[in-house]
C-alpha positions in Angstrom: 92.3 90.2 120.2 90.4 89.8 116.9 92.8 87.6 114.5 94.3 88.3 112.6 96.8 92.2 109.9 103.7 92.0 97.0 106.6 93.6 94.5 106.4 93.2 90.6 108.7 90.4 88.9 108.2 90.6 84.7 110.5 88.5 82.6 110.1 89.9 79.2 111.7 88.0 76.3 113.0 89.6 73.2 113.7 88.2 69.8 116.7 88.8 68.3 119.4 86.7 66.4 120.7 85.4 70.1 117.4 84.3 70.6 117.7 80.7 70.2 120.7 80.8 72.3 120.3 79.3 76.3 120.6 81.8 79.1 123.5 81.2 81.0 121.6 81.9 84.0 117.7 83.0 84.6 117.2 85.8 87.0 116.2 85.0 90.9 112.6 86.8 90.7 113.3 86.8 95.0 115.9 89.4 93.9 113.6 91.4 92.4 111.6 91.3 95.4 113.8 92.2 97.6 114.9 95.2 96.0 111.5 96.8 95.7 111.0 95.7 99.6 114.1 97.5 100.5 113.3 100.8 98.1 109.8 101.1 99.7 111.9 100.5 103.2 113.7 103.4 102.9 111.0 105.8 102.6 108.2 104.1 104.2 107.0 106.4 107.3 103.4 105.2 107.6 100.1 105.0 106.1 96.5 104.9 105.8 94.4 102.2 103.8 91.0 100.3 103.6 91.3 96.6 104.2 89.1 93.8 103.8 89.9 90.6 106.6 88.8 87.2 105.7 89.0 84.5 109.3 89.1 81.1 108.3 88.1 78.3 110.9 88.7 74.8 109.2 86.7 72.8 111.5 84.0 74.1 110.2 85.1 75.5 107.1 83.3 79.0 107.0 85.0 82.3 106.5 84.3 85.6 108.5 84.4 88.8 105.8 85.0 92.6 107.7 85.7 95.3 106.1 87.5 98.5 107.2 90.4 101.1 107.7 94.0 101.0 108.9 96.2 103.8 110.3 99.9 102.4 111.0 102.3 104.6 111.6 106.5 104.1 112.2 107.3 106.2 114.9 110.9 107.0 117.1 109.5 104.4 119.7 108.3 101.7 117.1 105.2 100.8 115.1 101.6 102.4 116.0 98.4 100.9 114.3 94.3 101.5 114.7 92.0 99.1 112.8 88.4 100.1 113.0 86.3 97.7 111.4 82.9 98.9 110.1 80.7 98.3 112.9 82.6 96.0 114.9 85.8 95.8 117.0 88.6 98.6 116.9 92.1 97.5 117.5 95.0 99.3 118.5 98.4 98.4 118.9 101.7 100.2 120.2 105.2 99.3 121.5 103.8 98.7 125.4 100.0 98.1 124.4 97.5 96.2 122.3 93.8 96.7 122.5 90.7 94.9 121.6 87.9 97.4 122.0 83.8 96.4 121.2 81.9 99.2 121.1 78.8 97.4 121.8 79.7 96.5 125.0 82.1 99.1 125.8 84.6 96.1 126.6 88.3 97.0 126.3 90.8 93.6 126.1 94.1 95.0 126.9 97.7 93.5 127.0 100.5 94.4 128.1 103.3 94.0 125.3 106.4 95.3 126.9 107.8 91.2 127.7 106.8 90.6 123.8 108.6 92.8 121.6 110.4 89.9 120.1 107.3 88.2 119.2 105.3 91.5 118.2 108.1 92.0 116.2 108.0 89.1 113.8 104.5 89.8 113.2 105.2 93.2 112.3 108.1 91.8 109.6 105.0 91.4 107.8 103.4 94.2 107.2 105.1 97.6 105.9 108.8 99.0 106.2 110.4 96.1 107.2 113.6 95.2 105.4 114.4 92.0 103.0 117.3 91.4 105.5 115.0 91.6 108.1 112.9 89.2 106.5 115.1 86.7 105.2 116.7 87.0 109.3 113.6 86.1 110.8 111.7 83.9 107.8 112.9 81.1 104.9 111.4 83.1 101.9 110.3 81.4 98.8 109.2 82.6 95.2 105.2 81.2 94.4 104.6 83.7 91.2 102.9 86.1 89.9 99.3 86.9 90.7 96.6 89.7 90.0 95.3 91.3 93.3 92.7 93.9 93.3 93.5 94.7 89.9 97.4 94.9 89.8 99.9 92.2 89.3 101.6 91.1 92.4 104.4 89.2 93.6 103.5 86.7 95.7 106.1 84.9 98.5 105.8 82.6 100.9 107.8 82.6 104.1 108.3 80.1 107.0 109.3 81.6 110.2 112.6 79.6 111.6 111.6 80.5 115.5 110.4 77.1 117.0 108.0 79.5 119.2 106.5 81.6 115.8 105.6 78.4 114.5 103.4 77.2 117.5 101.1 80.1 116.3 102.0 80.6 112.5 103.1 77.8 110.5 103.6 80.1 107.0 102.9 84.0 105.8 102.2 84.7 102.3 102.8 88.3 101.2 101.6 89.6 98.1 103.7 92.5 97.2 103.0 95.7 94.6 104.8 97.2 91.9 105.7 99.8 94.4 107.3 97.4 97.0 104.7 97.4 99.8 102.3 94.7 100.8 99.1 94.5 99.0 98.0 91.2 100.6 98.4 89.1 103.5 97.9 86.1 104.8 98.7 84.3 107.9 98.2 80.4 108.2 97.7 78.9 111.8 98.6 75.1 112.4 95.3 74.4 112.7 94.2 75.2 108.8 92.5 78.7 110.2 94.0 81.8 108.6 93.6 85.3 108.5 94.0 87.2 104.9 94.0 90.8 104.9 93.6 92.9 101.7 95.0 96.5 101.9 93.4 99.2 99.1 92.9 103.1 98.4 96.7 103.1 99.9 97.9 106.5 101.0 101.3 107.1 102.5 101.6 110.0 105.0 103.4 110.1 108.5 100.0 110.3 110.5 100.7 112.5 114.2 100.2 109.5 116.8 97.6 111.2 118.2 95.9 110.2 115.6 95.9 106.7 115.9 95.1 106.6 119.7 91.8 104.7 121.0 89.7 107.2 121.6 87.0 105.0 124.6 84.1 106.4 126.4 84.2 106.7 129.9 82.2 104.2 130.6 84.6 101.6 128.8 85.5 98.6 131.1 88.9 97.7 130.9 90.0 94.3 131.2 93.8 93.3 131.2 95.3 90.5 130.2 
């Protein structure tokens, strides 16, 4: 499998004659967070997007830069995704199946998901239509700030997942979430110091027909299951 793939908080301050007067209490800016999350929940079906993925390795401390498109999809059965990087691998993921194809050798990795829901699943928290209960459920989530991302101002969280066996793999996700309540940015952080961050632009919702995020393979593709 290749490796691995934030909403709007403004405090604005007015001046009036209660001005110099403390705030009883400041607002959370999670809470703003969350409520964007769950208003993009709501509607979210699916989506197409270019992305850019950086890989980290620490030991070596060099970073791996692809560029490409995404197709997810929510459907009745659960969450379908194709990731065709420019020239390199295409990925593919559904409820039973994930695959890893390379088009220069015409090798396809495949594995069989149906045993791993649970764990697919707490990935998939991170990307799009997932709820802040959901979230919070599965991850400790902490405010970092505000930051500019591919020329609009992001929230950005950070979020520890509470599963013993997520954190073998992942020891914290940083989402950078939009105005609009969907992810804009990614990032996954392995124990080791590697990390994958994914950055998502030219964003278009639409329900995509499944069929069009299927693996299309030659005939000649050599399939080898994991």
């Amino acid at each position: 499998m290749v490796r691995g793939l934030s909403p709007l908080f403004v405090l604005s301050l007015g001046f009036s004659v209660f001005a110099a007067m403390p705030s009883a209490h400041a607002a959370d800016p999670l809470d703003d967070v969350f409520a964007r999350i769950d208003a993009a929940a709501r509607t979210f079906k699916g989506m197409t997007a270019d992305i850019s993925n950086t890989a980290y390795t620490a030991v070596v401390d060099n970073k791996d830069v692809t560029t490409g498109t995404m197709k997810l999809l929510l459907a009745k059965d659960g969450t379908h995704m194709l990731v065709d990087f420019k020239g390199g691998m295409v990925i593919s993921l559904d409820p039973h199946m994930g695959r890893d194809y390379n088009p220069k050798t015409k090798i396809v990795d495949e594995k069989d998901l149906t045993r791993e829901q649970d764990l697919v699943n707490q990935y998939l928290l991170l990307g799009f239509g997932a709820t802040s209960a959901a979230l919070k459920n599965t991850y400790n989530v902490t405010w970092v700030g505000t930051e500019q991302v591919g020329g609009q101002q992001t929230s950005h969280i950070a979020l520890i997942p509470k599963a013993a066996d997520i954190r073998k793999n992942m020891k914290q996700a940083d989402l950078w979430i939009g105005d609009k309540g969907l992810v804009v940015q990614q990032k996954r952080l392995q124990p080791s110091g590697d990390y994958q961050l994914v950055t998502y632009s030219n964003m278009v919702l639409v329900a995509l027909p499944e069929k069009d995020l299927e693996l299309k393979l030659p005939k000649d593709a050599i399939i080898q299951k994991h």
